[in-house]
C-alpha positions as CSV (number, residue, x, y, z in Angstrom):
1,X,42.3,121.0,90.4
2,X,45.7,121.7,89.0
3,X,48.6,119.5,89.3
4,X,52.4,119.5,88.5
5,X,54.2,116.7,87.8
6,X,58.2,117.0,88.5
7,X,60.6,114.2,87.3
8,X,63.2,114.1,85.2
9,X,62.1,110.4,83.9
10,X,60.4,111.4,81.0
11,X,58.4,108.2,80.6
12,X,57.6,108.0,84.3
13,X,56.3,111.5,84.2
14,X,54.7,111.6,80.9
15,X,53.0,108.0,82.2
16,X,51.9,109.6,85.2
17,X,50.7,112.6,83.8
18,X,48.3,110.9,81.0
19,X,46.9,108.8,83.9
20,X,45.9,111.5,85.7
21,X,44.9,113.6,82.6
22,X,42.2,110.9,81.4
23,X,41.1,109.0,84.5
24,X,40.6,112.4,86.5
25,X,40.1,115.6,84.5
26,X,42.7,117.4,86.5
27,X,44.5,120.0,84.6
28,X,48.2,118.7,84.1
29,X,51.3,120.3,83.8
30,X,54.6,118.9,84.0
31,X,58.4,119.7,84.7
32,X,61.7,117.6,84.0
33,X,63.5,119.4,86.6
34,X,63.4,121.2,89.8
35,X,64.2,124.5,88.3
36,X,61.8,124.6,85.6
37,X,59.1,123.2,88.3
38,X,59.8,126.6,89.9
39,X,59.6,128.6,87.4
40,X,55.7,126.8,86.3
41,X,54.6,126.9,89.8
42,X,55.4,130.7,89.4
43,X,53.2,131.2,86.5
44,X,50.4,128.7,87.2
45,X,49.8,128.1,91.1
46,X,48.9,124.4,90.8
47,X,46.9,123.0,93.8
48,X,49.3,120.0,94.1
49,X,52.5,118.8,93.1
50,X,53.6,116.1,92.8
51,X,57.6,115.9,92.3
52,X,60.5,112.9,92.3
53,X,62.7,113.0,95.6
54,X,65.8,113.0,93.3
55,X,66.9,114.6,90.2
56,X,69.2,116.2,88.9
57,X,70.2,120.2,90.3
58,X,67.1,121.2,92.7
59,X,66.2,117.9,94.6
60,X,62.5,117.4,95.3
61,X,62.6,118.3,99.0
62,X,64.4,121.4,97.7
63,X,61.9,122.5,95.2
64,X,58.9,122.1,97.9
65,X,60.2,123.9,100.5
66,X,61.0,126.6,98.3
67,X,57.1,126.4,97.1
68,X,56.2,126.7,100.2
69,X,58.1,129.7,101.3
70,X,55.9,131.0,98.7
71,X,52.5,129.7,99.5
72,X,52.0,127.2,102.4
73,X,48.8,125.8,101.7
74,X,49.9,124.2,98.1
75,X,50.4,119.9,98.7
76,X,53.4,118.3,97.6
77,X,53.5,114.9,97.3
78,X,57.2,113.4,97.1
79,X,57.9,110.1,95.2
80,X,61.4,108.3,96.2
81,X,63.1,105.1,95.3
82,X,62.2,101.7,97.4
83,X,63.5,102.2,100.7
84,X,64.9,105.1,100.9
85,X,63.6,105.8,104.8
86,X,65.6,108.7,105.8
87,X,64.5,110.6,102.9
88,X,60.9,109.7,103.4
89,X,60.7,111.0,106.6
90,X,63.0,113.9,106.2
91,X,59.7,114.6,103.4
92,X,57.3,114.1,105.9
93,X,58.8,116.5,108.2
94,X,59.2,119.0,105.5
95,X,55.8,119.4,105.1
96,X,55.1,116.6,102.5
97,X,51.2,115.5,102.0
98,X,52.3,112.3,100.9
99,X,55.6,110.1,99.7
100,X,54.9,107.6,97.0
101,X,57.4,104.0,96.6
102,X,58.3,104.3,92.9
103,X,57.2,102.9,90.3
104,X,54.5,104.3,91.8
105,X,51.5,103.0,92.7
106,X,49.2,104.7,90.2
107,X,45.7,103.9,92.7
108,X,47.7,105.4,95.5
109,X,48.4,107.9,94.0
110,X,44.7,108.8,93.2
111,X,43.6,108.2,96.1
112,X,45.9,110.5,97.9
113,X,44.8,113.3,95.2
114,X,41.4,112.6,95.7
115,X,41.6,112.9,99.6
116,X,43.7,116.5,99.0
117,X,41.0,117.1,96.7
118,X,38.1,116.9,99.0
119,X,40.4,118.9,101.7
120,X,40.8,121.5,99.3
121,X,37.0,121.8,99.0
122,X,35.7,121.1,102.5
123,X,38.1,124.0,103.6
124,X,36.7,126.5,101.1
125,X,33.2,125.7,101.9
126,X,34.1,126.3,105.5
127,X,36.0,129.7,104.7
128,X,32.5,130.9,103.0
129,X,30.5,129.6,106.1
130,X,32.4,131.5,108.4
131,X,32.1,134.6,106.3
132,X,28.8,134.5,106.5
133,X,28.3,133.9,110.3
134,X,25.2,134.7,111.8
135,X,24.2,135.8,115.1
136,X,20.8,134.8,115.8
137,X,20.5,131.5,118.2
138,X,18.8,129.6,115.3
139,X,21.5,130.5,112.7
140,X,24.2,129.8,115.3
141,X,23.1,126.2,116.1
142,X,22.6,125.6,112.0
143,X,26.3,126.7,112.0
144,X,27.5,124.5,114.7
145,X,25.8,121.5,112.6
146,X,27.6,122.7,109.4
147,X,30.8,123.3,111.0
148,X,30.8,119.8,112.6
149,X,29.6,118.0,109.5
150,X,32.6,119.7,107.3
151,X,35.4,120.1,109.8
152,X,35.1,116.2,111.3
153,X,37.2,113.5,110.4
154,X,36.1,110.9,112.4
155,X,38.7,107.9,112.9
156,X,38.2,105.0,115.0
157,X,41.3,103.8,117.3
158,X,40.8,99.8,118.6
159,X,40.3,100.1,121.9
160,X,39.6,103.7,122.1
161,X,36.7,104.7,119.9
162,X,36.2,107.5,117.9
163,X,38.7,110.4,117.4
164,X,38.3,113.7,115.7
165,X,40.7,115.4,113.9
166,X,39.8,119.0,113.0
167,X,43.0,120.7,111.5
168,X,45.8,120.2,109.2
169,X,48.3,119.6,112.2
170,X,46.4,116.8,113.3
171,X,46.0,115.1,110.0
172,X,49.5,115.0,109.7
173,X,50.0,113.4,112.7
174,X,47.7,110.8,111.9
175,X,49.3,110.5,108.5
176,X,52.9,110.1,110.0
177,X,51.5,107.5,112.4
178,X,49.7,105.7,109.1
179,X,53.1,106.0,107.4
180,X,55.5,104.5,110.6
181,X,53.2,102.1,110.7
182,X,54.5,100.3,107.8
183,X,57.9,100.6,108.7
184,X,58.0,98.4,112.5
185,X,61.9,98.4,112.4
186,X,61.9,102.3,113.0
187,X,61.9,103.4,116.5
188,X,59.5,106.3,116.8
189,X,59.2,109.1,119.3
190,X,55.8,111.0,120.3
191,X,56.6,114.1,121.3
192,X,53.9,116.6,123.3
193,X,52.2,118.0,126.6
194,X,50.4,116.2,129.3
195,X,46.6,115.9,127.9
196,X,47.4,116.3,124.0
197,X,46.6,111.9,123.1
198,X,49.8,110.4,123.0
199,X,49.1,107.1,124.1
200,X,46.0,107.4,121.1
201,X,48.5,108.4,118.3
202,X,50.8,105.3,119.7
203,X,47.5,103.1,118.9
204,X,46.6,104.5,115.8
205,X,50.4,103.9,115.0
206,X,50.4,100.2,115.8
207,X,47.4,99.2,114.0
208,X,47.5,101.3,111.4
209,X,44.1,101.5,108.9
210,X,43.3,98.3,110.2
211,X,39.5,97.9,112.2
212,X,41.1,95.6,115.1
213,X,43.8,93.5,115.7
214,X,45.1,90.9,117.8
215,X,48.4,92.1,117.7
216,X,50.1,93.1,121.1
217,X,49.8,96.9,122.3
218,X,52.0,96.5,125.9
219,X,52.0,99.7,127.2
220,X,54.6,101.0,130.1
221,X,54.8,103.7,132.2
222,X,58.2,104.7,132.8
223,X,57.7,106.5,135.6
224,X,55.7,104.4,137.6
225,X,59.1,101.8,137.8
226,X,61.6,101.5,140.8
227,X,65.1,102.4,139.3
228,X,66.3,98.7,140.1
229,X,63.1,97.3,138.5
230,X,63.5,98.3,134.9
231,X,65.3,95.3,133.9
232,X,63.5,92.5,135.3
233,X,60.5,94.5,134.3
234,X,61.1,94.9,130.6
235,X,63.8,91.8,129.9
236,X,62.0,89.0,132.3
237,X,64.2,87.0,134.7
238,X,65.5,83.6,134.4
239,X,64.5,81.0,137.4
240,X,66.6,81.8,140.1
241,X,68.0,85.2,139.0
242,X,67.0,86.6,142.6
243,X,65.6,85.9,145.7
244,X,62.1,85.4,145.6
245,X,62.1,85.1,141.2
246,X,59.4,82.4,140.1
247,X,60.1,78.6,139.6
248,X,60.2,79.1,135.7
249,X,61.2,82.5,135.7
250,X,59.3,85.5,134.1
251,X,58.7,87.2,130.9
252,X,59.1,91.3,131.0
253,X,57.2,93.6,128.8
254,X,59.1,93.2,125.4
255,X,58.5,90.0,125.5
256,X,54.9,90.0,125.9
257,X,54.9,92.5,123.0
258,X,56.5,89.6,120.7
259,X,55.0,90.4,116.9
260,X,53.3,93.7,118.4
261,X,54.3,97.2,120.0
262,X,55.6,98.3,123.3
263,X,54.8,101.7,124.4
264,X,57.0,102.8,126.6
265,X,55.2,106.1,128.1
266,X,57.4,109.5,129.9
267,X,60.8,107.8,128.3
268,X,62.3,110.9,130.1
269,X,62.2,109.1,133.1
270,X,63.6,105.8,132.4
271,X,67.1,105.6,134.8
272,X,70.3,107.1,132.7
273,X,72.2,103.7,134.2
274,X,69.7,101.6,132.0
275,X,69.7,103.6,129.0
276,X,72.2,101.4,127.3
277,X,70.8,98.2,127.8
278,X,67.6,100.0,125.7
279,X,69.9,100.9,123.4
280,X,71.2,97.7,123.0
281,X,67.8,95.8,122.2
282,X,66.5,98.5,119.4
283,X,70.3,98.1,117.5
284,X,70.5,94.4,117.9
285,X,66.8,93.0,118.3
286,X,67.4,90.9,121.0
287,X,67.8,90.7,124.6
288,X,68.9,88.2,127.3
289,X,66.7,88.1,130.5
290,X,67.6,88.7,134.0
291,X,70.1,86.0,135.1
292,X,69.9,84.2,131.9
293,X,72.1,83.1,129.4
294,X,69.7,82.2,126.4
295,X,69.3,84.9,123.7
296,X,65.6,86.0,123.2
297,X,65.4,87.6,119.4
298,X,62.7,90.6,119.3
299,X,59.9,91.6,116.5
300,X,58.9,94.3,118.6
301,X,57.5,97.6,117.6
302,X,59.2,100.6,119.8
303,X,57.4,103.7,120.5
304,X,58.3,105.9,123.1
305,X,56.6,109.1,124.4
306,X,57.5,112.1,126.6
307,X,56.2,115.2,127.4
308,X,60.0,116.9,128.3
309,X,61.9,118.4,125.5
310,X,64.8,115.1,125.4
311,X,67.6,117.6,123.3
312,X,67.8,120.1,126.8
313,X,67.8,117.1,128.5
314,X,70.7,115.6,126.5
315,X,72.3,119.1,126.8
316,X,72.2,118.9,130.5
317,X,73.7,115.3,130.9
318,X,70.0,113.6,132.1
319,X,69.5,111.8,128.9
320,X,72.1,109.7,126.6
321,X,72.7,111.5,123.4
322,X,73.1,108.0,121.4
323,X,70.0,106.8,122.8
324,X,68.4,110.2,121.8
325,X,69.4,110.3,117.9
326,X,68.2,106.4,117.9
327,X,64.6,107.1,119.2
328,X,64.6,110.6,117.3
329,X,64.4,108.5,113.5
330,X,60.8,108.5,113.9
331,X,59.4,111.6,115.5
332,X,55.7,112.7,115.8
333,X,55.0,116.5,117.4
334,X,51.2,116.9,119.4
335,X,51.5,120.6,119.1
336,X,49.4,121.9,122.6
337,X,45.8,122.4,122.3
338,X,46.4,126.1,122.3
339,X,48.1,126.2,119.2
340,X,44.9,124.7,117.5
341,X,42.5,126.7,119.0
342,X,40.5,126.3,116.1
343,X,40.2,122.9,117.1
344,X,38.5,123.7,120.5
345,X,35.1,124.2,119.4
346,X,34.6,121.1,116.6
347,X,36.3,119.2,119.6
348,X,34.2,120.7,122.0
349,X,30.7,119.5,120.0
350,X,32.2,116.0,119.7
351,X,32.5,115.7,123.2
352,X,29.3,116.9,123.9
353,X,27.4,115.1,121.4
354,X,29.2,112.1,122.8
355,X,28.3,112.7,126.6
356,X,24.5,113.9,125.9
357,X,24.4,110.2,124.2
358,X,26.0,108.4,126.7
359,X,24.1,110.2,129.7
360,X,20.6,111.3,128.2
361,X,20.8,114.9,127.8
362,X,18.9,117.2,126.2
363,X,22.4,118.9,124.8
364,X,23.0,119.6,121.0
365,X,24.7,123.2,120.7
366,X,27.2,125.5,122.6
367,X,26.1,129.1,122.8
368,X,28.1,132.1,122.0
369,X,29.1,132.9,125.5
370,X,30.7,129.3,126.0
371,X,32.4,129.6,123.0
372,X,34.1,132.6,124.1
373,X,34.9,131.1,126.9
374,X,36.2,128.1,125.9
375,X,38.6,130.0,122.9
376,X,40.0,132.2,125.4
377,X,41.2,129.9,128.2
378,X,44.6,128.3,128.0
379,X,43.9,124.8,127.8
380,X,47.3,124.1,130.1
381,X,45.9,120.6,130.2
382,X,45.3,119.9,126.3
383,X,42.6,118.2,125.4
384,X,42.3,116.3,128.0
385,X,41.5,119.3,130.6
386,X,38.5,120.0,127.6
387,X,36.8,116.4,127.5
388,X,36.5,116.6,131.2
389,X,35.2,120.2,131.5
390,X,32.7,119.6,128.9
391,X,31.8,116.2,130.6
392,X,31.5,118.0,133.8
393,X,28.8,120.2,132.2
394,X,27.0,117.0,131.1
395,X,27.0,115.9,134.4
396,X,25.8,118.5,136.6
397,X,23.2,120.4,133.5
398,X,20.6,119.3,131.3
399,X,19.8,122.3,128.3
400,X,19.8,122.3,125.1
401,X,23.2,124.4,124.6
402,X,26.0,124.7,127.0
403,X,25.8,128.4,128.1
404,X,28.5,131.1,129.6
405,X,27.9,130.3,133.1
406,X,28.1,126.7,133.0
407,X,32.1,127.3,132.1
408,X,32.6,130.0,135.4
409,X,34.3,127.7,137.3
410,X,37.4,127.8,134.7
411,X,37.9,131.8,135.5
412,X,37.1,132.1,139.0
413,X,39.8,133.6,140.5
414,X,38.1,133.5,144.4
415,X,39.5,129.6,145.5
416,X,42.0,130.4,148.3
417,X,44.4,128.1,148.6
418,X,46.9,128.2,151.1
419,X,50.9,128.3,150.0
420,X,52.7,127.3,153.0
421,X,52.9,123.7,154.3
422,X,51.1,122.8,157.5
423,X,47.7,124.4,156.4
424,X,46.2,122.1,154.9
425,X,47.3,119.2,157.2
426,X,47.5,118.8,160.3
427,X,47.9,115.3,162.6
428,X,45.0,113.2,162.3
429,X,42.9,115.1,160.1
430,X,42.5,117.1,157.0
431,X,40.9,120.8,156.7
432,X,39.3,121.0,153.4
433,X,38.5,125.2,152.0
434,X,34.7,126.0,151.6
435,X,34.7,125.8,147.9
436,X,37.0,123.0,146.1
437,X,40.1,121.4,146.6
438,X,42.4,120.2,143.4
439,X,44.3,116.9,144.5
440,X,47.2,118.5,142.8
441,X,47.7,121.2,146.1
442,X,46.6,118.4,148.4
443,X,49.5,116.3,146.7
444,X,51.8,119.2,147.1
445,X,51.4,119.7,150.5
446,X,52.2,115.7,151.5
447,X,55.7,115.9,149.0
448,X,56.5,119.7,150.9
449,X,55.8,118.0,154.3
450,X,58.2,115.0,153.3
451,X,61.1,117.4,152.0
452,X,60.9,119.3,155.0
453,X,60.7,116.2,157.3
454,X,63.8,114.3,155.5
455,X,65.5,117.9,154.9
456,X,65.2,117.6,151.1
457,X,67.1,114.1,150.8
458,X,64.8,112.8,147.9
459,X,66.0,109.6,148.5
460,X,64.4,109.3,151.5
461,X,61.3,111.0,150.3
462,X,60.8,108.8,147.6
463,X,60.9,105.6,149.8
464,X,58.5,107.5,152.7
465,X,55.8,108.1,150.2
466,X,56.4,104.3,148.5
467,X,57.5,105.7,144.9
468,X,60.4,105.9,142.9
469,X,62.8,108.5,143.1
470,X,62.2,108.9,139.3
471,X,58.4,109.3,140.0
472,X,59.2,112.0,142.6
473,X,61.0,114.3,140.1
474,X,58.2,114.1,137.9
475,X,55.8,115.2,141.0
476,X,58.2,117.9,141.7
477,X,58.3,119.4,138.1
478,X,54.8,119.1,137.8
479,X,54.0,120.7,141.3
């Protein structure tokens, strides 16, 4: 493997350069500035480079991006001065592999070239396997092993078992989750669809490498709060702060996450009135509860997630803008599950391997059909929507591979359901269609009949069907 070293410390890069030189056999060039870096990368291609955040001229963030307007598949791993966050992450969201604390850690550093390394080489085996594809049933299943065993990165989550990561995009996720880790005084925001694992990435964020942990993970579901809840819910309430309030008061949710994390889940829909009390506690680290007068200091880990893009809503006056550039410091993007469709398969055999375990099937292998079926559906609920198809087919089959038919259900197009309100209820009773009913419709029908029966006060709504009113918006954009 060839690597450039870029830093315009001559000892630092010459040291770095004869470590890596001896103790791994990689062919070394180096570089004391951005421009010359260029220029090298020009006439060598190096697999990696590795390049100081700062120097002189063309900066290190700079010279990367410019590599990989060139060639996107080259690493670059950036090395910047102690504490310089901003940059880090700015790195990270770049496109970096890596950022290194200097002086840097010269085992980190190997092991981070060791782990490109085997990337690099797991990938090109798995280019020449799919060149070589073969049709027969007996060369497909060999495939499927292959492609499994070389694609999988298999990382456990506390609490959640095994999760496989299967592209690039992933791996960077999990790598910005390992790298926020570290860093508990930044805020961080988990950005995707319904279905794509946030609440996973937020637990792989909070503990990190580590195999368990006693550490607090409080997790809260924004929408699921009554506007006039949120506080008492989150800061606690002194005795006496209300009728009804316990003897010795209560603690909320950031206090039960004292020397942990609170995971505060569809952010989107936490109340615009309470949005600068929240703003509040992440700038000053500490909060007063409900009715009290004592101040209660935090070492709480924030992460927020939200499945609504929080800039429009910031543009449309739903969402404060300070609030928004605090929690955006720490961002982490689940791009949709069908924008990794070459995920869908590997994730596919995971979750059949896992169910056949789990419910004594004969299953090991999903046939050519299926595949085509699964790669050319949408996916609209991420990978969610593909655990439970393939679960599903555990369930109601027991073959050896998951065949063409056993996936029909996801392109029928003959399920009638009715569009106007009043046909599926009716007083006293429900009429169900002759093949299958999705509780999303029935769930639509009951929120149309309440619109229409409170003539579209959502106020009123809300409190008829016992939710909040921010709840109810997030029914009605979904429905």
């Amino acid at each position: 493997m060839k690597v450039l070293i870029v830093d315009d410390d001559k000892l630092s890069r010459d040291s770095i350069a004869q470590f890596i030189q001896e103790q791994m056999s990689y062919d070394i060039e180096t570089a004391a500035s951005g421009e010359e870096a260029l220029e090298k990368y020009k006439a060598g291609s190096p697999d990696v480079v590795v390049t100081d955040m700062k120097m002189p001229g063309k900066n290190g963030i700079t010279l990367m991006k410019e590599i990989k307007a060139m060639n996107t598949e080259v690493e670059v791993i950036i090395m910047t001065g102690f504490g310089d966050m901003e940059s880090s992450i700015e790195a990270l969201r770049a496109g970096a592999a890596d950022y290194l604390l200097k002086p840097v850690n010269i085992e980190e550093l190997a092991m981070t070239l060791e782990r490109i390394e085997k990337y690099n080489r797991l990938k090109s085996e798995n280019i020449k396997l799919r060149d070589t594809v073969r049709t027969t049933d007996e060369q497909l299943k060999e495939e499927d092993a292959k492609l499994f065993s070389l694609q999988s990165t298999l990382r456990q989550v506390t609490k959640t078992g095994g999760v496989g990561i299967f592209s690039s995009a992933m791996q960077n996720v999990v790598d910005l989750s390992e790298k926020y880790h570290r860093e508990r005084d930044v805020p961080v925001i988990i950005q995707g669809e319904t279905g794509t694992g946030k609440e996973i990435v937020a637990r792989m964020l909070h503990h990190g490498t580590e195999e368990s942990s006693d550490r607090p993970f409080v997790p809260v579901n924004c929408a699921a709060i009554a506007p006039q809840l949120f506080e008492s819910e989150l800061f606690g309430y002194a005795e006496g702060a209300f009728t009804g309030a316990r003897k010795n008061g209560a603690a909320g949710k950031l206090e039960l996450a004292q020397g942990g994390t609170i995971f505060m889940d569809e952010i989107s829909e936490m109340p615009k009135e309470f949005q600068p009390k929240l703003l509040r506690a992440l700038q000053e680290r500490e909060i007063y509860r409900v009715g009290g007068s004592k101040t209660i200091k935090l070492d709480v880990r924030f992460v927020f997630a939200t499945n609504r893009d929080l800039k429009e809503m910031v543009d449309n006056n739903e969402f404060r803008n300070d609030l928004y550039f605090r929690l955006n410091l720490g961002q982490i993007k689940i791009p949709p599950l069908s924008e990794r469709k070459d995920e869908i398969i590997p994730l596919a055999q995971m979750f059949l391997e896992k169910y056949a375990i789990k419910r004594k099937k004969a299953f090991k292998f999903i046939d050519e059909d299926a595949r085509k079926v699964l790669l050319e559906y949408d996916w609209p609920g991420n990978v969610r929507e593909l655990q439970n198809t393939i679960e599903r087919i555990v369930l109601l089959y027991n073959e050896e591979s998951v065949k063409g038919h056993h996936l029909n259900y996801l392109t029928r197009q003959d399920m009638e359901i009715p569009d106007q309100p009043g046909d599926l209820l009716e007083l006293g009773k429900v009429k169900l269609p002759e093949n299958h009913l999705p509780i999303e419709y029935l769930e639509k029908e009951i929120v149309s009949k309440a619109l229409e029966k409170f003539e579209g006060n959502k106020t009123k709504v809300a409190e008829y069907l016992g939710i909040s009113r921010s709840a109810l918006r997030s029914r009605l954009r979904k429905l």
